[in-house]
C-alpha positions in Angstrom: -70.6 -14.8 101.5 -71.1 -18.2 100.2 -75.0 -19.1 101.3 -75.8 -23.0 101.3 -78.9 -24.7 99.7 -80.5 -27.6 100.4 -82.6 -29.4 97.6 -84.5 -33.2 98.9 -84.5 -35.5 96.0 -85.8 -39.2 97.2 -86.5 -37.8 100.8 -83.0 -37.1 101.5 -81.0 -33.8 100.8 -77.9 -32.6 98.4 -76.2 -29.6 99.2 -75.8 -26.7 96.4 -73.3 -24.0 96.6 -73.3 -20.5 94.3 -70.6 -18.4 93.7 -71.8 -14.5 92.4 -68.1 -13.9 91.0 -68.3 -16.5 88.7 -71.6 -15.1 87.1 -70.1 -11.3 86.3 -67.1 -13.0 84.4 -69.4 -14.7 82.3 -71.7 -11.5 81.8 -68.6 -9.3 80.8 -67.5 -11.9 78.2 -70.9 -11.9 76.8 -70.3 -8.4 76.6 -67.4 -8.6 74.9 -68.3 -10.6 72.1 -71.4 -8.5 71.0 -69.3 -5.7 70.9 -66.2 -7.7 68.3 -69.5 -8.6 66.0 -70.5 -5.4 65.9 -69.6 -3.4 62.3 -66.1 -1.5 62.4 -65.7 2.2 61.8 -64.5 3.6 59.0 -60.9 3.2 57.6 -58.5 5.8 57.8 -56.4 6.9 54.8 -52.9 8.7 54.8 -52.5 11.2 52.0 -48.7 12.5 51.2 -49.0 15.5 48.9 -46.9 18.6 48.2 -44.2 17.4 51.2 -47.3 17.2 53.7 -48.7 14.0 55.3 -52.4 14.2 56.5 -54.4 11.4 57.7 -58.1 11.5 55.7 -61.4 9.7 56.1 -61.4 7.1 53.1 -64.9 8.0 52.5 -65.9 6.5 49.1 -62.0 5.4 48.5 -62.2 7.1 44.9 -58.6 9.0 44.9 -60.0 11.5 42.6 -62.7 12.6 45.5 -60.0 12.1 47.9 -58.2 15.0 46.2 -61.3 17.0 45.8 -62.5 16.5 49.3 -59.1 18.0 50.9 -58.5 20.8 48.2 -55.5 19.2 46.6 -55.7 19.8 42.4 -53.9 17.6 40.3 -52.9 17.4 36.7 -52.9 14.9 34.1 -49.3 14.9 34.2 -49.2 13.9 37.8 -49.1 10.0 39.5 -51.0 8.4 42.7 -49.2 5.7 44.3 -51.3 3.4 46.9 -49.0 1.9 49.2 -46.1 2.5 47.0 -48.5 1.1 43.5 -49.9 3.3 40.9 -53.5 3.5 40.6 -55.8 5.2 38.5 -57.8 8.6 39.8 -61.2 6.9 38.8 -60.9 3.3 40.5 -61.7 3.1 44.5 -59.0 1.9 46.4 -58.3 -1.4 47.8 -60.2 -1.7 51.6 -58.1 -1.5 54.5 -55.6 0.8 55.8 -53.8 3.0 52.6 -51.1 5.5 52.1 -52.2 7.3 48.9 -48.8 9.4 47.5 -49.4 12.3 44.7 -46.3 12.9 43.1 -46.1 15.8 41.5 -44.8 15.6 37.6 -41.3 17.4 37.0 -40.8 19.7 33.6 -37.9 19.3 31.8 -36.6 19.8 28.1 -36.0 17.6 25.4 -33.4 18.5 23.1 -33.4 16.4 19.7 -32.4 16.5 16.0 -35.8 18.2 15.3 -36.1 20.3 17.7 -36.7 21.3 21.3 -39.6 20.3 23.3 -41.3 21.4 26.5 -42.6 18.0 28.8 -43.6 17.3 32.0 -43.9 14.0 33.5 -43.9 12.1 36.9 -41.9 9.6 36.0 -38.9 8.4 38.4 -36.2 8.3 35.4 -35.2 10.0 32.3 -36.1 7.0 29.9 -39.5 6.4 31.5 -40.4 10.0 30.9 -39.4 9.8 27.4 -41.1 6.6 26.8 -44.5 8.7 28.2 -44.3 11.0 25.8 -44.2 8.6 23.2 -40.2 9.1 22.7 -39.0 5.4 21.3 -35.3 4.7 22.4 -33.1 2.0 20.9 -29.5 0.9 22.2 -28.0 2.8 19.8 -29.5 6.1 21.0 -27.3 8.3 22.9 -29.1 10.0 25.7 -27.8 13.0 27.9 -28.3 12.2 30.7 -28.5 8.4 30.6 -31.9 6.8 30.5 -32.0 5.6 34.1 -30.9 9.0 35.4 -33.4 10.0 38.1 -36.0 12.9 36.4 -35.1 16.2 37.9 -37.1 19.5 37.5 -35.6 22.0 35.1 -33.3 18.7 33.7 -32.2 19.4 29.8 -32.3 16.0 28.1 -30.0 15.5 25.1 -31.1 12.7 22.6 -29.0 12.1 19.5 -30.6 9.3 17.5 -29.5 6.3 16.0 -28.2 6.2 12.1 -28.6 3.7 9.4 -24.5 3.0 8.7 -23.1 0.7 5.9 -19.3 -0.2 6.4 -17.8 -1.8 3.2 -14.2 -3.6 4.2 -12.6 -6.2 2.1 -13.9 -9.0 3.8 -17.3 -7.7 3.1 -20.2 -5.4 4.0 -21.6 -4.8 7.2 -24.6 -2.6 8.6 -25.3 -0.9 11.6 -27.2 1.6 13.8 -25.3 3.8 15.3 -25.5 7.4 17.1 -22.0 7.8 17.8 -20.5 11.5 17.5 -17.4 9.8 14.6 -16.7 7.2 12.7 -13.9 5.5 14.5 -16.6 5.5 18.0 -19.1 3.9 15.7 -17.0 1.2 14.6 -15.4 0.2 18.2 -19.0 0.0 19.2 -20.6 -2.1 16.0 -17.4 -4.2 17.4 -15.1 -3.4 14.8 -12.4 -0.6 15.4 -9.7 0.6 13.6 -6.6 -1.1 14.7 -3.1 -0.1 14.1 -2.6 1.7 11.2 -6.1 0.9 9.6 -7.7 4.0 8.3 -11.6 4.8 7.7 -12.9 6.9 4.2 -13.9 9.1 6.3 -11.4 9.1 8.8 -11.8 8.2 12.7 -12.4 11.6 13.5 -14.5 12.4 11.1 -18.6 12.8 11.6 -20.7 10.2 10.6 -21.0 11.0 6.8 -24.6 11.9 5.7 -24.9 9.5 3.1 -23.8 6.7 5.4 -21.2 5.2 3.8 -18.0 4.4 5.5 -15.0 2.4 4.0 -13.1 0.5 6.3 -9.4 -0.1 4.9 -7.3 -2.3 6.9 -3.6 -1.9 7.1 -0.7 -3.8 7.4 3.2 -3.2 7.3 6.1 -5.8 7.6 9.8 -5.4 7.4 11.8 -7.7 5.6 16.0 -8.1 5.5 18.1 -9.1 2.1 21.4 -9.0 1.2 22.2 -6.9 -2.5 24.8 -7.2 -4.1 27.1 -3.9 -4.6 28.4 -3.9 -7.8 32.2 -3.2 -8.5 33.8 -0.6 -10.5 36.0 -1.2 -13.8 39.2 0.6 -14.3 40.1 0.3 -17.6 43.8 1.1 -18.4 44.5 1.9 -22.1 48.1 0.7 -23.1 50.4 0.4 -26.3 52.0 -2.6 -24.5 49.0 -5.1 -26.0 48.7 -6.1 -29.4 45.2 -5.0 -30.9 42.4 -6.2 -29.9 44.0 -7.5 -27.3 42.5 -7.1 -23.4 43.9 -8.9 -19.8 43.0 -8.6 -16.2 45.0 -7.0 -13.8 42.8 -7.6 -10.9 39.3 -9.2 -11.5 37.3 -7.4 -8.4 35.3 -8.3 -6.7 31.4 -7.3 -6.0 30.1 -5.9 -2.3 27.6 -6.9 -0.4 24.9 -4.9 1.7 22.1 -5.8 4.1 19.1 -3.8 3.3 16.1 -3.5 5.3 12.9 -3.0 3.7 9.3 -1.8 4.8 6.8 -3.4 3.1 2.7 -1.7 3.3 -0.6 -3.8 2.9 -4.2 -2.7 2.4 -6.5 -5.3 2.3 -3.7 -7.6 1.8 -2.4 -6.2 -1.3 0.8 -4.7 -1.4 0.5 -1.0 -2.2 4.1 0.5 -1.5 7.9 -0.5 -0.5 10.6 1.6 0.5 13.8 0.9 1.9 14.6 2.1 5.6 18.1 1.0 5.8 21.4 -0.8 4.0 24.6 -1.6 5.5 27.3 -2.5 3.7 28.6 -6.0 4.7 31.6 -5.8 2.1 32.7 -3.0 0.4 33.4 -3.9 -3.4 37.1 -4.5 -5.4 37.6 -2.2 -8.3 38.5 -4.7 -11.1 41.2 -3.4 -13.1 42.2 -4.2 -16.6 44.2 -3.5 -19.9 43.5 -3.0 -23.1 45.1 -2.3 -26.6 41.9 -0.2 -27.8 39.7 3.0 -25.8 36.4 2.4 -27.7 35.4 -0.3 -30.0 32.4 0.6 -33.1 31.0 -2.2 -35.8 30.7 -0.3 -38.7 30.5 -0.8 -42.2 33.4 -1.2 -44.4 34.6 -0.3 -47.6 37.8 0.6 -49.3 39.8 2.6 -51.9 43.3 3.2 -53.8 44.5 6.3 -55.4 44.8 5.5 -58.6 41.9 5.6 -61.0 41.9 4.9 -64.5 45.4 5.5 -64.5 45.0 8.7 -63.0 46.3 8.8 -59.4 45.9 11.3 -56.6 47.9 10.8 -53.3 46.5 13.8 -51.3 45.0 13.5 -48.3 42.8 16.2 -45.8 45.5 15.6 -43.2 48.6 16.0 -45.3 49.2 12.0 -45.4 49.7 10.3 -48.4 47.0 8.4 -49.4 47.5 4.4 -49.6 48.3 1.6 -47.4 47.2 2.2 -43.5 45.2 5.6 -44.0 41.6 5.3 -43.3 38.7 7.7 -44.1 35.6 8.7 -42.0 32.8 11.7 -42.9 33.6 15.1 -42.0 32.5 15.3 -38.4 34.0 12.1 -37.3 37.2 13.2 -39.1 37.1 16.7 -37.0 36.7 14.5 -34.0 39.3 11.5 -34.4 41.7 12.9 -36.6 45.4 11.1 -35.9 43.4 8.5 -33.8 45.3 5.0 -34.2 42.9 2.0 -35.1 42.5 -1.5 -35.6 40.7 -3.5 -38.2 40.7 -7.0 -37.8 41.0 -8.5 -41.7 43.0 -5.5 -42.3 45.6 -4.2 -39.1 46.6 -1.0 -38.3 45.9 2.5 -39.7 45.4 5.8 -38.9 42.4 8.5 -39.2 44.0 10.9 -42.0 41.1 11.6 -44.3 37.7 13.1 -45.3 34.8 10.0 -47.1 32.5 12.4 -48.5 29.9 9.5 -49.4 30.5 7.8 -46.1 27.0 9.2 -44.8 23.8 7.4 -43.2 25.5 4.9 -40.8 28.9 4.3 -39.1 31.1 4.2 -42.0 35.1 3.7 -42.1 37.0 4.1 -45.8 40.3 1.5 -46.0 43.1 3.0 -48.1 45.3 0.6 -50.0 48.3 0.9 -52.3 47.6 1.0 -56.2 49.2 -2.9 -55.8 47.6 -4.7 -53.1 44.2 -3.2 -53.1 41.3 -5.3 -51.3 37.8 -4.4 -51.9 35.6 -4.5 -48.9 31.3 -4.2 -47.8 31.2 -5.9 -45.3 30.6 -5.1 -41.7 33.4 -4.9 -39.0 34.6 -3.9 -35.2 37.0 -0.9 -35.6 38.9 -0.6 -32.4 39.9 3.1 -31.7 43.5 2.4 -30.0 45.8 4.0 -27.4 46.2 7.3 -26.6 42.6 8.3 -26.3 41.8 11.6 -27.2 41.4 14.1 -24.2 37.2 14.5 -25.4 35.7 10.9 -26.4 33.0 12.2 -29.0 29.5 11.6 -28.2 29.1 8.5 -30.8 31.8 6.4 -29.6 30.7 6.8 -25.8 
């Protein structure tokens, strides 16, 4: 109900109206903004610990009272995380609403070159656990599971260490660090496999060598194609037909010709080895054929004799000739050998083996007989040719 007022001002009147709604709106706003300046309660605090969630008083927002104050122990070994960050047990937490996370650290083994170890650690991966316990990884390392592998409880951890490597080639030396389990994986990853038939000292298979050293061969082959000649035969036909020393052709022959293929092998570029994979004859070769007056030709030296001396005169011979014109004498084992044998001296002409030279020892040595009238002395060097027929057994010295 809306009441009227009247106030006079200069002896006339103004009416007033009041309106009591209008006043509580204005009271309960007044209200309201006493009560926003007024100091806010306490924030809360969300703790996630052993798979439970609880929300917690923040009290004095030191995460190690936290812990205390709801009975949760904790280990060295173990991580806070404040709205997802790691913070320290010691330092009070930032103001306002927080989810403070204990995660628990995880045990696993370290297996390494010198030994096995027992850790623990609350780290999310395998390479940030081992870099906690002071464990200094390089690229080189080879790790078991790898290093970003998330850290398991119970996990075995295999670490193999880098080595110091020096790989001598020809082109040089080269050094590396490498953990790989052989030689040929260590040199694909320094970025220098074995390619082909290249070979390693010690081989590809091999463990790295304890002293480090590795020699890297490289190895080449090539194949290359020539012709070779085939050389012909000679078929020599001994006749009486020709007059000594005399020779002619028949048929002069005629070589072959073959393709061969050959393999040729490299190390380092230096040729170390050939061998020859195929040949195929092109041509097949001619036998050349020939004639000739004489089987064997000999120089020897030459000297000469007559039957008579000092008027004395013996005509016997060791095959029964008589001695003179056309006989010829050789030592004892040549005798035994070529005994009848036609010959031919040039300078002197025909004659026949049909005696024993005692004193012709110590080189090739032929004896000319002459008749008491037309003797020729000789010392001189000559070619005997040993004519047709051969004997059935050419002796060793005229082969």
């Amino acid at each position: 109900m809306l009441r009227d007022h009247y106030v006079r001002s200069d002896k006339s009147y103004r009416k007033i109206s009041y309106n009591p709604p209008m006043r509580f709106t204005r009271l309960l706003a007044l209200v309201l903004l006493l009560a926003a300046c007024q100091p806010q309660p306490s924030a809360r605090l969300r703790l996630v610990a052993d798979g439970q969630t609880r929300d917690l008083p923040a009290g004095d927002l030191v995460p190690a009272h936290i812990l205390a104050d709801a009975g949760i122990a904790y280990s060295t070994s173990d991580r806070l995380l404040a709205n997802g960050i790691p913070v320290p047990l010691d330092s009070p937490l930032p103001s306002g609403r927080v989810t403070l996370q204990l995660r628990r650290a995880l045990n696993f083994r370290l297996a390494a070159p010198n030994g096995q170890f027992s850790l623990a650690s609350s780290a999310w991966t395998v390479g940030e656990a081992l870099l906690e316990a002071g464990v200094n990884l390089y690229v080189s390392d080879r790790l078991d599971p790898p290093a970003d592998t998330p850290l398991e409880d119970g996990m075995v951890v295999v670490l193999a260490p880098g080595r110091d490597l020096l790989v001598r080639a020809a082109g040089g030396s080269t050094r590396l660090h490498s953990s790989a389990a052989t030689v040929g994986q260590a040199l694909a990853e320094a970025g220098i496999p074995l390619m082909g038939l290249d070979r390693a000292e010690p081989s590809e298979n091999d463990a790295l060598p304890a002293d480090g050293q590795i020699r890297l061969v490289r190895v080449a082959e090539s194949v290359t194609s020539a012709y070779k000649v085939i050389p012909y035969e000679t078929q020599l036909i001994v006749t009486a037909e020709l007059q000594p020393p005399a020779q002619d052709v028949l048929d002069p022959g005629e070589v072959g010709l073959a393709l061969s293929r050959t393999r040729l092998r490299f190390e380092d570029g230096v040729e170390v080895g050939r061998a020859v994979e195929s040949e195929t004859v092109v041509r097949q070769p001619r036998t050349r054929v020939a004639r000739s007056s004489f089987w064997a030709a000999k120089e020897m030296y030459a000297t000469s004799y007559h039957p008579c001396v000092a008027g004395a005169c013996s005509y016997g011979t060791s095959s029964g000739m008589k001695a003179g014109y056309g006989v010829v004498a050789l030592n004892l084992d040549w005798y035994r050998a070529l005994k009848g044998v036609r010959v031919y001296i040039p300078g002197y002409g025909l004659g026949v083996v049909g005696d024993v030279c005692p004193g012709c020892v110590g080189k090739p040595w032929i004896d000319l007989g002459y008749d008491q009238g037309n003797y020729v002395g000789w010392s001189s060097y000559v070619t005997v040719y040993f004519l047709a027929p051969a004997p059935l057994d050419i002796p060793w010295f005229l082969k």
